[in-house]
C-alpha positions in Angstrom: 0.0 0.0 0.0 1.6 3.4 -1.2 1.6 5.8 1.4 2.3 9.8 0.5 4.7 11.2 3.3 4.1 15.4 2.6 5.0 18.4 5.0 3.1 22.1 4.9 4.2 25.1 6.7 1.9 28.6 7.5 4.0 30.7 10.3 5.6 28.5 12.5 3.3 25.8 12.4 4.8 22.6 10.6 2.7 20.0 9.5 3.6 16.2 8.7 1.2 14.4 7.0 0.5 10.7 5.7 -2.0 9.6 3.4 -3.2 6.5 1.9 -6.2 4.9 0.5 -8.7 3.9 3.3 -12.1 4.6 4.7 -11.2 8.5 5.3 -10.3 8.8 8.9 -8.2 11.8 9.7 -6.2 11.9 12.5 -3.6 14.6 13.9 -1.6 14.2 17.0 -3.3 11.0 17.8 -7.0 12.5 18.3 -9.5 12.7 15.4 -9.0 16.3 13.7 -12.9 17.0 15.3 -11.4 16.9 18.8 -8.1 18.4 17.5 -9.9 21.3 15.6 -12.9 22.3 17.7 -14.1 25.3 15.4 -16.2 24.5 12.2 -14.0 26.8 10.2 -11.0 24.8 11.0 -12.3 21.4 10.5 -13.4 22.9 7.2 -9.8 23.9 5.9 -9.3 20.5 7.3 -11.5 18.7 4.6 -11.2 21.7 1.9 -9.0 19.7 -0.6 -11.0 16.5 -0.3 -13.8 18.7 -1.0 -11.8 20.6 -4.0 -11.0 17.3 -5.4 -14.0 15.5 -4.9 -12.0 12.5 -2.5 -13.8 13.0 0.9 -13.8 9.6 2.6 -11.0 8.2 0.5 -8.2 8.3 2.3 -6.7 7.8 5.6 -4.6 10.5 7.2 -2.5 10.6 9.8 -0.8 14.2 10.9 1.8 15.1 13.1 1.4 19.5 13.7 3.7 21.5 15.9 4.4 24.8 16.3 1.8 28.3 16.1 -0.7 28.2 17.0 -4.2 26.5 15.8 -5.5 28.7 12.5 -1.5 28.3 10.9 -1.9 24.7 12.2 -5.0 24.0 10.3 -3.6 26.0 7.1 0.0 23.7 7.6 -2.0 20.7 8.0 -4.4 21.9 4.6 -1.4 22.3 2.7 0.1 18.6 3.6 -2.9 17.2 2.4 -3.0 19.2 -0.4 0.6 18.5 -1.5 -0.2 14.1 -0.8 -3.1 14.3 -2.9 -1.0 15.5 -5.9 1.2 12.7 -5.1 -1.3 10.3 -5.0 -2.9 11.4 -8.1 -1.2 14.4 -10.3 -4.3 14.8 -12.2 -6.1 16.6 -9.0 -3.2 19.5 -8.8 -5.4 22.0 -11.5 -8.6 21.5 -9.5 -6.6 22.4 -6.1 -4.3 25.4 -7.9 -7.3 26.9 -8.8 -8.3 27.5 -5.3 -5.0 28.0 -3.9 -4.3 25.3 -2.0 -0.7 24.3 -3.6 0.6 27.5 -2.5 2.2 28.3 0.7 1.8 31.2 2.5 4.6 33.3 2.9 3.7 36.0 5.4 5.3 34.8 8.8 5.9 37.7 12.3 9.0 40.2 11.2 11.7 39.7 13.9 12.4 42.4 16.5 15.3 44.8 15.6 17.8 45.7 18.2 17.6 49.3 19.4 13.8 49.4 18.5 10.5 48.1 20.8 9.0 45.7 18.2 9.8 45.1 14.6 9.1 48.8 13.1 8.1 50.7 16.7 10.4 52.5 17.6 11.3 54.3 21.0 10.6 57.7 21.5 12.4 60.4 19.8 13.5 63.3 21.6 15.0 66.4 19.8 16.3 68.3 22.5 
């Protein structure tokens, strides 16, 4: 049995994600992705590329997530799935480009700057 081994990434969230053929179970971090996600909109970026492609209940996944916190893990976990489903089958990756699930998001927290308060605050200026 072939199994896709994919990772995604969204901010510092990294997802791990193996898919084969099966009954469509998804799991992440050992729980079912219901009791994992809790929010609707979650467990619907969960799903969306089954739902893009048409392949809801026809595969098993199994996830491994860490890091962010819980939207850029969903989005991590989204594009993992996304990315095995084009190995599985390469005939699915127009359907899921279309809605923009091969791409991965690039906008991650700027890092603080020595000298400043935050990234671009800066501390007071005094002339005189």
């Amino acid at each position: 049995m072939e199994v896709a081994n994919t990772l995604g990434r969204r901010k510092t969230a990294v997802a791990r994600a193996y898919v084969q053929k099966g009954t469509g179970a998804i799991v992440v971090n050992d729980k079912d992705y219901k009791d994992y996600f809790t929010t609707s909109v979650l467990q619907y970026k969960i799903t969306q590329a089954f739902g893009v492609t048409k392949t809801l209940g026809e595969y098993d996944v199994k996830i491994n997530v860490k890091g962010g916190g819980v939207t850029g893990q969903a989005e991590a976990v989204r594009l993992a799935i996304a990315r095995a489903l084009v190995e599985m089958d390469a005939n699915l990756k127009p359907a899921l480009k279309a809605d923009g699930l091969m791409t991965r998001n690039p906008k991650m927290v700027e890092r603080k700057k020595p000298g400043q308060k935050k990234a671009r605050k800066r501390f007071q200026f005094s002339k005189r």
